[in-house]
Structures are given as C-alpha cells and as structure tokens.
C-alpha angles and dihedrals in degrees: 000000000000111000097098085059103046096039089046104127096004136126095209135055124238115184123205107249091050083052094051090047085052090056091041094048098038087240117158107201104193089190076069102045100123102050089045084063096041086050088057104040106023101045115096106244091240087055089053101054088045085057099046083040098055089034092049096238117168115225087236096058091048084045092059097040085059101045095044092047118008117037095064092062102019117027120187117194099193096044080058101046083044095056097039088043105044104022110158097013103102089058095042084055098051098046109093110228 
C-alpha cells in the first residue's frame, strides 16, 4: 500500500509490516531514516490512517513517534491537526456494530 512511497529514493528496503513494528515498538532505525520521514511526510493522509488502521496502530502511539522523531526536523501541520481532530475515528469506523 504504501511501500513504493515511502522506499522512493532510497538505498534500502523497508516493508510495511517492519515499519509498522518500529511504530508499535517506539524504534528509530536510522538505517530507515529516510522512509520513516517519507512515511510521515509523503504518505497521503488518507493512506496513512488506513496503515495505522490495518497495523493496529493507536493514534497515540503515531502521535508520539512523531513527536519523539519526526516533528523537530519534518513538521507536518496537517498529520498534527489530523491526530488532535480525529483522534479515535479511523477505529470506530472499522469496528462492525
């Protein structure tokens, strides 16, 4: 889904499901530097809740990656409004009733 963005330009490979351990687990691979950023800057905002969404991933823990180590070197204004805005959504509209 996601993999051609984030690789784009880069001299390593970083699958989906690695990138997604590293959020869940707070790991900063500098190896993957690159794609961390890409994945943070690159990926359409709609691509990226459908990622955190099929991962698992909980908006707070995406919120704190990125504020831990991403923001300081690549902020992204709408990622944040999108995390302080719609925090929760993209699970409620997943779960069946």
């Amino acid at each position: 889904m996601i993999e051609t963005t984030i690789n784009a330009q880069a001299a390593s490979y970083l699958d989906e499901k690695k990138l997604a351990r590293m959020l869940k687990d707070m790991q900063f691979d500098t190896r993957y530097t690159l794609q961390i950023f890409n994945f943070f800057t690159d990926v359409p905002l709609q691509d990226l809740a459908r990622f955190i969404v099929q991962y698992e991933i909980p908006e707070v823990t995406l919120k704190a990656y990125y504020e831990t180590y991403v923001r300081e070197f690549y902020a992204h204004r709408e990622l944040e409004e999108m995390l302080v805005d719609v925090a929760g959504s993209f699970y409620q509209s997943t779960e069946s009733p």
